[in-house]
TORTIPA-498709 format. One record per residue (C-alpha): residue number from 1; x, y, z. Coordinates in Angstrom, 2 decimals, padded with zeros to 5 digits, always signed. Example, Ala and Ser with C-alpha at 12.3 -4.5 7.8 and 13.67 -1.06 7.14 Angstrom:
! residues 2
R   num         u         v         w
R     1   +012.30   -004.50   +007.80
R     2   +013.67   -001.06   +007.14
! end
This chain:
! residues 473
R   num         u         v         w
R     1   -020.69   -010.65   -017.75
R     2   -017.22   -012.01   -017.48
R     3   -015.44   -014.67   -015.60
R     4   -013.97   -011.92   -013.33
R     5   -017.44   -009.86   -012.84
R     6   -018.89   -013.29   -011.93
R     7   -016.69   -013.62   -008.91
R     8   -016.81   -010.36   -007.67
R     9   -020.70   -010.62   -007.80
R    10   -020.38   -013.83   -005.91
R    11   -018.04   -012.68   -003.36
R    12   -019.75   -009.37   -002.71
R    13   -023.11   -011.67   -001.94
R    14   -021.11   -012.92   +000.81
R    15   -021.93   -016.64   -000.21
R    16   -024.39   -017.38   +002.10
R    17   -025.34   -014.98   +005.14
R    18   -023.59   -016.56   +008.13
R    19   -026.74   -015.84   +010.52
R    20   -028.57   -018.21   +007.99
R    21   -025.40   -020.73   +007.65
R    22   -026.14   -020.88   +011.63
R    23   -029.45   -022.13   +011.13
R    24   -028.62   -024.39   +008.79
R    25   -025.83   -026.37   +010.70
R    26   -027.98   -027.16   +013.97
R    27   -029.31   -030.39   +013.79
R    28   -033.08   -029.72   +014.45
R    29   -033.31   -033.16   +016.62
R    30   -031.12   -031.58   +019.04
R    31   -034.07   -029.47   +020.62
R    32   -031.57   -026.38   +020.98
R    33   -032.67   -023.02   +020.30
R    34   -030.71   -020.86   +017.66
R    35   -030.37   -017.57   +017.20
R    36   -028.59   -014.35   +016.20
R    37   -028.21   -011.07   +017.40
R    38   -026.90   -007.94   +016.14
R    39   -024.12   -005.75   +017.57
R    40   -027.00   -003.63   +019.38
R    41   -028.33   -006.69   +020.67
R    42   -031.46   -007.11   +018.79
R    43   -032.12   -010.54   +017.77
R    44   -032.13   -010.83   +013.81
R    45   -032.77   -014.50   +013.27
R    46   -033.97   -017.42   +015.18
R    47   -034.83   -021.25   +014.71
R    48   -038.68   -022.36   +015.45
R    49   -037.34   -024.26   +018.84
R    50   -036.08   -020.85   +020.11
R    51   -039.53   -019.39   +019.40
R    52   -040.94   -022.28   +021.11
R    53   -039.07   -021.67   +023.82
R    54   -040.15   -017.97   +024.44
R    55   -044.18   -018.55   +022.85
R    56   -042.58   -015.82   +019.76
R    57   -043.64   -016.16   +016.55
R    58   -040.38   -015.02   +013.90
R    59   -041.80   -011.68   +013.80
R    60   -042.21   -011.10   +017.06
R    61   -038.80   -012.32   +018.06
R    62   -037.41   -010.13   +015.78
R    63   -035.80   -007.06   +017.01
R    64   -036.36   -007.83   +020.72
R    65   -033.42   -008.05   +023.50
R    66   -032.37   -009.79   +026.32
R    67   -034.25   -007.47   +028.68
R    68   -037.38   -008.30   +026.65
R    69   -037.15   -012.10   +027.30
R    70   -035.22   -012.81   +030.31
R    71   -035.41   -011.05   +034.36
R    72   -033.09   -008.18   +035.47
R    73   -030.90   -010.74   +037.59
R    74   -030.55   -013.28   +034.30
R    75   -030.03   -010.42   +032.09
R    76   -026.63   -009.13   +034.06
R    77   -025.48   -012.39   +033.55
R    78   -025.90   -012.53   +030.26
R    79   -024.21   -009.56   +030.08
R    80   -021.21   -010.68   +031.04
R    81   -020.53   -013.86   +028.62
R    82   -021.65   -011.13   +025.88
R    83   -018.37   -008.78   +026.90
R    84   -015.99   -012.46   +026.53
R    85   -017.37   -012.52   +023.13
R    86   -016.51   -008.73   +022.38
R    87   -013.23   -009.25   +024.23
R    88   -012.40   -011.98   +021.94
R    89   -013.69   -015.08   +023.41
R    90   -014.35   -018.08   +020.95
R    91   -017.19   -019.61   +022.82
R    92   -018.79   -019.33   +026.40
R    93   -021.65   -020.99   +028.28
R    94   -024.05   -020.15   +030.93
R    95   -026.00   -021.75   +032.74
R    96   -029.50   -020.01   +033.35
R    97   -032.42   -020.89   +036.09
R    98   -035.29   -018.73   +035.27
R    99   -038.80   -017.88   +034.48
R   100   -039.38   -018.32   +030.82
R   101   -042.81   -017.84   +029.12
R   102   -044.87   -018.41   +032.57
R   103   -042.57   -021.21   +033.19
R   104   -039.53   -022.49   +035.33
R   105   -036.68   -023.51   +033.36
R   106   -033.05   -024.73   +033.74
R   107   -030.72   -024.46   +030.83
R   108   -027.48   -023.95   +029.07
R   109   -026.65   -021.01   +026.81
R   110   -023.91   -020.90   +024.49
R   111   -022.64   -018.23   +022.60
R   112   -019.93   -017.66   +019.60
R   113   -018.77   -014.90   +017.73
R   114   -019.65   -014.28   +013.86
R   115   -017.02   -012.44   +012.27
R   116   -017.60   -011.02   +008.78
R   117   -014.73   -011.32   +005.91
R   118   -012.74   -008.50   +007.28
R   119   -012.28   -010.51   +010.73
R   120   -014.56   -007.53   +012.45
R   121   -017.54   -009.00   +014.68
R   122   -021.03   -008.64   +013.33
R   123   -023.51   -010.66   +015.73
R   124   -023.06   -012.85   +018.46
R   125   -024.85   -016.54   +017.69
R   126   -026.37   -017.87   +020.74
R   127   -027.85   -021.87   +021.09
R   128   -029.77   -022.30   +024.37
R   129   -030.70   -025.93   +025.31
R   130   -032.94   -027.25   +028.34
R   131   -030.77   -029.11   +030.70
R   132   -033.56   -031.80   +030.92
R   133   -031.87   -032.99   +027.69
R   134   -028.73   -033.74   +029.36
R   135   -027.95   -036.69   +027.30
R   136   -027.71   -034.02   +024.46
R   137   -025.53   -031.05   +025.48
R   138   -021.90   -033.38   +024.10
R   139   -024.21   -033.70   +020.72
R   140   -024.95   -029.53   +020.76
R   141   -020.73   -028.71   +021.78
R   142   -019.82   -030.50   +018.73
R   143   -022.44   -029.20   +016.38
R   144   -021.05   -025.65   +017.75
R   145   -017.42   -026.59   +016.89
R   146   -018.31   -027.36   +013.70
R   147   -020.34   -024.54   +013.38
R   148   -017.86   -022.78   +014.39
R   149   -015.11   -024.34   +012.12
R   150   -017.22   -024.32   +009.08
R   151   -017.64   -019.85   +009.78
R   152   -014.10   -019.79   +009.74
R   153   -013.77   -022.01   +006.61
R   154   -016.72   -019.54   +004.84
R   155   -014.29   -016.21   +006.15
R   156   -011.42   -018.14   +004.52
R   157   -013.16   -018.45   +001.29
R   158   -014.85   -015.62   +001.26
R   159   -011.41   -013.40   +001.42
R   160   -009.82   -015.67   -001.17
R   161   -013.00   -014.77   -003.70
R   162   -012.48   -011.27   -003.21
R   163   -008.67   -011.38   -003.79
R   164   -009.70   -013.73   -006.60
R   165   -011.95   -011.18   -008.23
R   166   -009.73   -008.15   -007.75
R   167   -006.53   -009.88   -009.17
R   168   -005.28   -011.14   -012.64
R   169   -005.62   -015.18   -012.62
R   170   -002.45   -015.27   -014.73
R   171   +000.24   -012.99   -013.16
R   172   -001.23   -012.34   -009.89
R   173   -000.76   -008.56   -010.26
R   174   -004.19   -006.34   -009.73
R   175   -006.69   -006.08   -012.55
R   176   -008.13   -002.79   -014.12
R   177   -011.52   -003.56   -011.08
R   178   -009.04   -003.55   -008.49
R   179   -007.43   -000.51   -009.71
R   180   -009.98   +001.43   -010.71
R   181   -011.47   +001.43   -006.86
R   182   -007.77   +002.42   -005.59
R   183   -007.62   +005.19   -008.27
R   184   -011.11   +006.93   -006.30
R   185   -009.03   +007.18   -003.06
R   186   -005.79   +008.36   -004.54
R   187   -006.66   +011.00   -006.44
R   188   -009.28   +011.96   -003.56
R   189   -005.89   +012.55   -001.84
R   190   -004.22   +014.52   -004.58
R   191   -007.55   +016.91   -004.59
R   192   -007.89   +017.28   -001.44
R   193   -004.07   +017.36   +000.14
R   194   -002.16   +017.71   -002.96
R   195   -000.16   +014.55   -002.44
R   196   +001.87   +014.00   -005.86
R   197   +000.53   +010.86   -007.84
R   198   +002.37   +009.19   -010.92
R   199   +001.56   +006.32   -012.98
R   200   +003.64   +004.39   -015.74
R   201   +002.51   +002.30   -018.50
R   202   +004.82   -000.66   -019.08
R   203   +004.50   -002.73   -022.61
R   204   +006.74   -005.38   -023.43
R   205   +008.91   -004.75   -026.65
R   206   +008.00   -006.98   -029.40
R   207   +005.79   -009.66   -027.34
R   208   +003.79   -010.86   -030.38
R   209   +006.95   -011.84   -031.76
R   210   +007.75   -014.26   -029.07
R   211   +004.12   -015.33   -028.54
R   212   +004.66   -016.55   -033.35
R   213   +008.27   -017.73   -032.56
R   214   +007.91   -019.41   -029.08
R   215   +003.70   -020.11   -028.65
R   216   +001.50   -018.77   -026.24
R   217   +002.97   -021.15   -023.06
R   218   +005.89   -019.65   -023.51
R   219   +004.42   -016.24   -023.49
R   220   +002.34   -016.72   -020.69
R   221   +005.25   -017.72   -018.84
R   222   +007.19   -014.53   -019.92
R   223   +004.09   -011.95   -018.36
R   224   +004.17   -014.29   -014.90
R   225   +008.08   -013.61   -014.76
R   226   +007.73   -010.13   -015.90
R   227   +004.90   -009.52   -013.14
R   228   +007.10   -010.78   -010.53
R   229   +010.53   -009.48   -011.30
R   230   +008.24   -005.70   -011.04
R   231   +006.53   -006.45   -008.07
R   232   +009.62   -007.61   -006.60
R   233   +011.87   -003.89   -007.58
R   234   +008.47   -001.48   -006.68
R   235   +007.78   -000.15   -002.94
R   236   +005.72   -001.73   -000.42
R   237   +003.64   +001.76   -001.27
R   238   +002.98   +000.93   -005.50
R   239   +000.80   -001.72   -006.99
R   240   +000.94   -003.29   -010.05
R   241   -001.97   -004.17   -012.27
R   242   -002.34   -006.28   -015.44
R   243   -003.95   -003.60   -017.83
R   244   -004.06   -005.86   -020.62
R   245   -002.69   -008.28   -023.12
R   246   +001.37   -007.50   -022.36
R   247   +000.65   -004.18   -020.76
R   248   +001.00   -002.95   -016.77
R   249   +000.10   +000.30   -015.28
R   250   +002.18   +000.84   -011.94
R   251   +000.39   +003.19   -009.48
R   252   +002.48   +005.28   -007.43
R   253   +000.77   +007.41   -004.48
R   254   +003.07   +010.50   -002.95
R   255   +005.32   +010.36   -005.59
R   256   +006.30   +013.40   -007.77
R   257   +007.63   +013.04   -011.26
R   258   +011.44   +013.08   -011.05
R   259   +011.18   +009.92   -008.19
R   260   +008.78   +007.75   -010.71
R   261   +011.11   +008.82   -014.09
R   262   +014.44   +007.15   -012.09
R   263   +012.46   +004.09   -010.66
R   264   +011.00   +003.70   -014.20
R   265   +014.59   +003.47   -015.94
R   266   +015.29   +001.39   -012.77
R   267   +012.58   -001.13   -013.85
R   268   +013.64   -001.27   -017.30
R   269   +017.25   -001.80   -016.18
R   270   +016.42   -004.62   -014.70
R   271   +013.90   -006.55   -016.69
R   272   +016.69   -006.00   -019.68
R   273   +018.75   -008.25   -017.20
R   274   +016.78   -010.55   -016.51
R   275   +017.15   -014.10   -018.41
R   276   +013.39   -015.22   -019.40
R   277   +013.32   -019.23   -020.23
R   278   +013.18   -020.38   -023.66
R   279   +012.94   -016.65   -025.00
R   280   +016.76   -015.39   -023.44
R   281   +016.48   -011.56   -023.17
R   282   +013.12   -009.58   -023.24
R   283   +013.18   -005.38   -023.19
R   284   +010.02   -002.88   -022.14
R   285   +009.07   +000.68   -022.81
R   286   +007.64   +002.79   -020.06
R   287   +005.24   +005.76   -020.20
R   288   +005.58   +007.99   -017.35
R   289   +003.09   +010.71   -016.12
R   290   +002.25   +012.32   -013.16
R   291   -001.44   +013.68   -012.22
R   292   -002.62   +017.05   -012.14
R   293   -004.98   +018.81   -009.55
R   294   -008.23   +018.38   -011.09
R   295   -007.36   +016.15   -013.82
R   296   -009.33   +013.50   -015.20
R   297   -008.48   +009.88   -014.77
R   298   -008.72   +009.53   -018.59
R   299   -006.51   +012.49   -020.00
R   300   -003.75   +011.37   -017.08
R   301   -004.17   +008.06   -018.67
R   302   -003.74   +009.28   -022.40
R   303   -001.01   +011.72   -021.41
R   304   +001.30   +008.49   -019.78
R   305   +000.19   +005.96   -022.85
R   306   +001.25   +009.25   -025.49
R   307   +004.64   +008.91   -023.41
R   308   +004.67   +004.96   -023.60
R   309   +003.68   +005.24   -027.57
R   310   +006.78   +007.54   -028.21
R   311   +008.76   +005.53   -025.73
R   312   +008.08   +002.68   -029.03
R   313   +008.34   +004.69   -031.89
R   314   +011.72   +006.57   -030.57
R   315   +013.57   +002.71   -030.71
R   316   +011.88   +000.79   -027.60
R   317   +013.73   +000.10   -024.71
R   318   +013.26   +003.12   -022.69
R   319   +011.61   +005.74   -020.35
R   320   +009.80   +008.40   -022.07
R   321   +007.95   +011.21   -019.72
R   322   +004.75   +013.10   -020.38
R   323   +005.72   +017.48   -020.73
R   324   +003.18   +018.58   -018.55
R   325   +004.63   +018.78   -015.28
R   326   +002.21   +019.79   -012.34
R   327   +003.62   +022.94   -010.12
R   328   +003.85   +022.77   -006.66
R   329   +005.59   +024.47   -003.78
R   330   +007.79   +023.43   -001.21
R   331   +010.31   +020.06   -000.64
R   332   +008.00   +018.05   -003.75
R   333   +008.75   +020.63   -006.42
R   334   +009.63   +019.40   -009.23
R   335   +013.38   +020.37   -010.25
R   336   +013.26   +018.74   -013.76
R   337   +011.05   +015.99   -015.44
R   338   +014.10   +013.37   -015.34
R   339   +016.97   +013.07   -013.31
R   340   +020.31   +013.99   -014.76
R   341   +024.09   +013.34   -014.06
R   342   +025.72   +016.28   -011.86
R   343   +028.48   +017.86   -014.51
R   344   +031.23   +020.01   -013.23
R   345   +032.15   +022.99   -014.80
R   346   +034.99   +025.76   -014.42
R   347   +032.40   +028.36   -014.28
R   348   +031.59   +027.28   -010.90
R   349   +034.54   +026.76   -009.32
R   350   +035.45   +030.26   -006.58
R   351   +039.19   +030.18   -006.54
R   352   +039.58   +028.71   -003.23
R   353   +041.16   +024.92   -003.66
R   354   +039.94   +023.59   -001.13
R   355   +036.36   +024.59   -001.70
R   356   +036.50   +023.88   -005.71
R   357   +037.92   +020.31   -004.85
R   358   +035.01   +019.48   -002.03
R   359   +032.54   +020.72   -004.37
R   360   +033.66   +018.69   -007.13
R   361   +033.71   +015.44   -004.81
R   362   +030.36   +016.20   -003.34
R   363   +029.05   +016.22   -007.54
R   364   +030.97   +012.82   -007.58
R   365   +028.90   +011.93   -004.54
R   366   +025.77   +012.81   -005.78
R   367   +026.51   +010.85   -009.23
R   368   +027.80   +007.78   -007.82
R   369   +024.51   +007.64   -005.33
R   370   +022.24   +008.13   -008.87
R   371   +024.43   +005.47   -010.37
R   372   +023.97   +003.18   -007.64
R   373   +019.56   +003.91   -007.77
R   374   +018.94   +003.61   -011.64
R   375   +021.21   +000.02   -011.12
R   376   +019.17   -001.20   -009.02
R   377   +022.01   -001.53   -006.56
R   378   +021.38   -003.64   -003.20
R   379   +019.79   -001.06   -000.68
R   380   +022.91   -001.20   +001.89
R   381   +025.44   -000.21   -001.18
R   382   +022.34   +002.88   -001.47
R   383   +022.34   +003.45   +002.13
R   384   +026.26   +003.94   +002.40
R   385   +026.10   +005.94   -000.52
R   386   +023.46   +008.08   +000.73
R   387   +025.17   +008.41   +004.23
R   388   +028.84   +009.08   +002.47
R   389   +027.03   +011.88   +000.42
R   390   +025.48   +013.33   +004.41
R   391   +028.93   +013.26   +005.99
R   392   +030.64   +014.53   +002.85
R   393   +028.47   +017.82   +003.16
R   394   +028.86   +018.19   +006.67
R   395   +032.70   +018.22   +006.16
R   396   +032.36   +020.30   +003.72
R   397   +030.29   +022.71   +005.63
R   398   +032.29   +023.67   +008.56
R   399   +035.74   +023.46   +006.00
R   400   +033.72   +026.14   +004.20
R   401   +032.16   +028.53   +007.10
R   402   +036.51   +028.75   +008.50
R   403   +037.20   +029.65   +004.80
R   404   +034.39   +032.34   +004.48
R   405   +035.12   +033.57   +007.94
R   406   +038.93   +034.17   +007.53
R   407   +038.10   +036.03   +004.04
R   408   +036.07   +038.51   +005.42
R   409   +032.65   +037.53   +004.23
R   410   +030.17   +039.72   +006.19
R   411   +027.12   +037.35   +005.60
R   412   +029.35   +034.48   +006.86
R   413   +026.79   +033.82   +009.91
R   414   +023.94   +033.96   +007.62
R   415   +025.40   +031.44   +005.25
R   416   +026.66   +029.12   +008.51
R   417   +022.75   +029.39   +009.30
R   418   +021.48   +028.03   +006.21
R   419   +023.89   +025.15   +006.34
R   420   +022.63   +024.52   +009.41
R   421   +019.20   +024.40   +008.61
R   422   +019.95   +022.30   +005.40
R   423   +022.00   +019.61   +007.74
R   424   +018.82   +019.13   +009.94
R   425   +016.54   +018.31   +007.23
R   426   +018.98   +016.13   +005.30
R   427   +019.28   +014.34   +009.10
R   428   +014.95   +014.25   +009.15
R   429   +015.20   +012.93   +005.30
R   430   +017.78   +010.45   +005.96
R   431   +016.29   +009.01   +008.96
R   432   +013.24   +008.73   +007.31
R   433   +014.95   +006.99   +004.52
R   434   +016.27   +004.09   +006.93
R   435   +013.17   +004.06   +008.35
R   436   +011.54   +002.57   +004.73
R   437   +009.22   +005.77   +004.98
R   438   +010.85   +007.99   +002.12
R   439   +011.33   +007.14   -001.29
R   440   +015.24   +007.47   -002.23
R   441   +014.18   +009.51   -004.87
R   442   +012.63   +012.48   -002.55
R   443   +016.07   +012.23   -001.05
R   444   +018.16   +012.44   -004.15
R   445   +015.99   +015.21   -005.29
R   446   +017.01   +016.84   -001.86
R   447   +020.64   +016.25   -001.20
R   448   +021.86   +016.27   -004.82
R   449   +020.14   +018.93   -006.14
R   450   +019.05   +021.48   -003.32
R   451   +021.95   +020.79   -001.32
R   452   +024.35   +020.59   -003.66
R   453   +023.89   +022.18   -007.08
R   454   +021.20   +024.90   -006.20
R   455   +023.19   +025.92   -003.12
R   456   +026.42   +025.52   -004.38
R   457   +025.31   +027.52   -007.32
R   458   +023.62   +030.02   -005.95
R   459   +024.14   +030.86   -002.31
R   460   +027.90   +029.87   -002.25
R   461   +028.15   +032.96   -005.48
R   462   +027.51   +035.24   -002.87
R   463   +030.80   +035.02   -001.04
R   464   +032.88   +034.24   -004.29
R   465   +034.25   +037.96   -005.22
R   466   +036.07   +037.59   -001.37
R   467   +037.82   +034.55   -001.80
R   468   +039.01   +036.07   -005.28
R   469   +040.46   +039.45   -003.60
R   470   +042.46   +037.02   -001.26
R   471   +043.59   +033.94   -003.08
R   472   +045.11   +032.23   -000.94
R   473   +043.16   +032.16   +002.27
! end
C-alpha cells in the first residue's frame, strides 16, 4: 500500500467518529450528560452520567427518542431548540423542569450541531446538566466551545486529507485515484445522454534530458510550472491529472473532437512560450482522442496515447489526433478531426461583387477569430472577434436577401428564412459564450463552418445561375 492509498484509507475512516470525539472531550467531573442523536432523532451514543440520569443502561438508551424519556409538554420544547439547530443555529440551551426517572428535576440542556466533512448535518449532540450544579454550567459552556471548535478543526482536516489523497503532492494537479472516480460519472453521461467526452495525453519533449543536464530539483520544478501554466489555459469544466513521471491526461466533459484538437495546439502554444528557470524553453506532445458510445476506458486510453506516441515519433512538438471519430447528429457533429484555416477560392465566388467581396471578408473573419483561439489570445480580443464575425454576417445577410430579391430568385423567402433561423442561434451561441457556458470552440465550429462555409457553399449555389444571367444587379 502506498503513501497515497494510506491517506485515502485514513481519510475515508473519517479519523475518529465525531459522536465518539464528543464523548471524549467532556470532562467526566463535570456531572453533564452527553449524548448524540441521529437525524431521525434516535439517540446513537451516550456517556454513563446521561444513563444515570434516565436509570438506561447503553443498550437501552440506544435508539430511543425524546418522547421515550421526557413528557408531551417538555418534548414540544425540545422540539423547538432542535429546528435552531436544523435552521443553522451553532448552539442553544433550554432550560427543562420535569419528571425524570420517578423524579423531579431542574436542568439545562444544550445542544450543537455535528456536521460531517461535506458541511451537511449528521446528529445533533446534546449535554444536559442538573442546575443543582450551578457552580458548573461556565465549566460545561466552555467545554462545549471547545468541543465545538475542536469538530470544526476535525471537518477542516478531514477535507484537507481527502484533497490530500485525491491530488498529486508535487504539482497539485489530480492523481490517476481521483480521476479514475470522475471517469465512472463521465462516461455514465456519454452512455446515457451522449454528451461528447475527449481526453489528451500531454508528455513533455525530452524531460530525461533536463532531469541528466539540470538534476532532478530542477525537474521537479519544471512539472510544478508545467502543471500550473495548464491548469491556468483549461476551462473551469477540465481537470488535470498527473498520470505519471512527466505525463498529464486532461479530461474534458461535453466536448467533441474538433473543440479539444484547437485547445490542445492552444496548450502547446503556450507552454512553447513559456520561459522555465534554469532549463529556458521546454516543448510537449499531445495525444488527442475523443470517446465512443460504449467504449472502454482502456482502448479510449490506448487510442489517445497511439496519438501522443506518433505525436513523438513525427518530430515532437505537436498535436496529433486519434482517426476514429465518433458520429453524432445535430449542432456537436463533428465537421473534421482538426480545425483548419478558411481558404478562398474562385470556384466559389457567384459573380455578384458585392456578395464575392462579403464572403471573402466573412472567411477573413472566421480566420482571424481561429488565429486569435490557437494564440491563446486574451478572451476580450476573442470576444470582439467573435462579435465582429456575428455583425459581419448579419450585414451580410440582409445585403444579400436585396441582391437575391432584385435578381429574381424565386426561393428568395426561403433563403431569407434560413438566415433568419441561423442569426437566432448564432445570438443563443453567442450569449452563451459571454455567459462562460460554451466552449469557443462549439462556437467556431458553428459560425465558421455552418454559417459560413457550409452555407455559403451550399445553400448560397442555389441562387448563383440568377445573379450570372444579370451581372450587374
Amino acid at each position: 500500500m502506498n503513501e497515497n492509498d494510506l491517506i485515502y484509507s485514513f481519510a475515508k475512516a473519517h479519523v475518529i467518529e465525531a459522536s465518539g470525539l464528543i464523548a471524549l472531550m467532556m470532562p467526566q467531573t463535570l456531572g453533564a450528560g452527553v449524548a448524540v442523536k441521529a437525524m431521525d432523532g434516535r439517540y446513537t451514543l451516550s456517556n454513563q452520567v446521561m444513563q444515570g440520569y434516565f436509570g438506561k443502561t447503553p443498550q437501552q438508551f440506544e435508539s430511543l427518542t425524546d418522547a421515550d424519556l421526557f413528557p408531551a409538554e417538555v418534548l414540544a420544547q425540545l422540539q423547538q431548540s432542535d429546528a435552531q439547530i436544523l435552521a443553522g443555529a451553532a448552539t442553544c440551551s433550554d432550560q427543562l423542569d420535569c419528571w425524570v426517572n420517578g423524579k423531579s428535576l431542574q436542568c439545562l440542556w444544550f445542544k450543537f450541531p455535528v456536521h460531517g466533512t461535506d458541511g451537511q448535518l449528521l446528529f445533533i449532540g446534546v449535554a444536559m446538566l442538573d442546575t443543582a450544579r450551578m457552580g458548573n454550567i461556565d465549566k460545561m459552556q466552555k467545554s462545549l466551545e471547545l468541543l465545538q471548535n475542536t469538530n470544526q478543526e476535525l471537518q477542516r482536516t478531514l477535507i484537507e486529507l481527502s484533497k490530500l489523497a485525491s491530488t498529486d503532492k508535487l504539482t497539485g494537479a489530480w492523481n490517476r485515484r481521483r480521476l479514475e472516480e470522475a471517469l465512472v460519472n463521465e462516461m455514465d453521461r456519454l452512455k446515457r445522454y451522449d454528451h461528447p467526452l475527449s481526453m489528451l495525453i500531454v508528455d513533455i519533449d525530452f524531460f530525461k534530458k533536463v532531469n541528466d543536464e539540470h538534476g532532478h530539483s530542477v525537474g521537479d520544478q519544471v512539472l510544478v510550472k508545467l502543471a500550473n501554466v495548464l491548469q491556468a489555459s483549461l476551462r473551469a469544466s477540465d481537470t488535470l491529472t498527473r498520470w505519471g513521471g512527466e505525463e498529464f491526461v486532461v479530461l474534458c466533459p461535453n466536448t467533441t473532437l474538433s473543440t479539444v484538437a484547437m485547445l490542445a495546439e492552444r496548450l502547446r502554444e503556450c507552454i512553447a512560450k513559456t520561459t522555465f528557470p534554469g532549463v529556458g524553453q521546454v516543448t510537449i506532445s499531445v495525444g488527442v482522442a475523443e470517446c465512443m458510445v460504449g467504449e472502454a476506458w482502456e482502448n479510449w486510453f490506448k487510442r489517445a496515447d497511439a496519438a501522443l506516441y506518433r505525436a513523438k515519433a513525427c518530430g515532437r512538438n505537436q498535436v496529433q489526433i486519434a482517426p476514429e471519430t465518433p458520429q453524432r447528429g445535430g449542432a456537436g457533429e463533428n465537421v473534421a478531426a482538426n480545425f483548419v484555416r478558411l481558404s478562398w477560392h474562385a470556384a466559389y465566388e457567384c459573380g455578384n461583387p458585392v456578395i464575392d467581396e462579403q464572403h471573402r471578408g466573412l472567411f477573413a473573419d472566421a480566420n482571424h477569430l481561429l488565429s486569435a483561439v490557437l494564440s491563446a489570445r486574451p478572451e476580450s480580443e476573442v470576444a470582439e472577434l467573435v462579435n465582429t464575425l456575428v455583425r459581419d454576417v448579419v450585414q451580410h445577410f440582409k445585403d444579400e436577401e436585396v441582391i437575391i430579391r432584385a435578381a429574381g430568385y424565386p426561393k428568395a423567402a426561403e433563403h431569407a428564412a434560413i438566415h433568419s433561423a441561423l442569426v437566432d442561434k448564432a445570438v443563443v451561441l453567442v450569449k452563451h459564450f459571454h455567459d462562460g457556458t460554451l466552449a469557443i470552440g462549439e462556437l467556431f465550429e458553428f459560425l465558421a463552418h455552418d454559417v459560413v462555409a457550409r452555407h455559403m457553399l451550399g445553400a448560397d449555389r442555389a441562387f448563383f445561375a440568377y445573379l450570372l444571367a444579370k451581372p450587374n444587379s
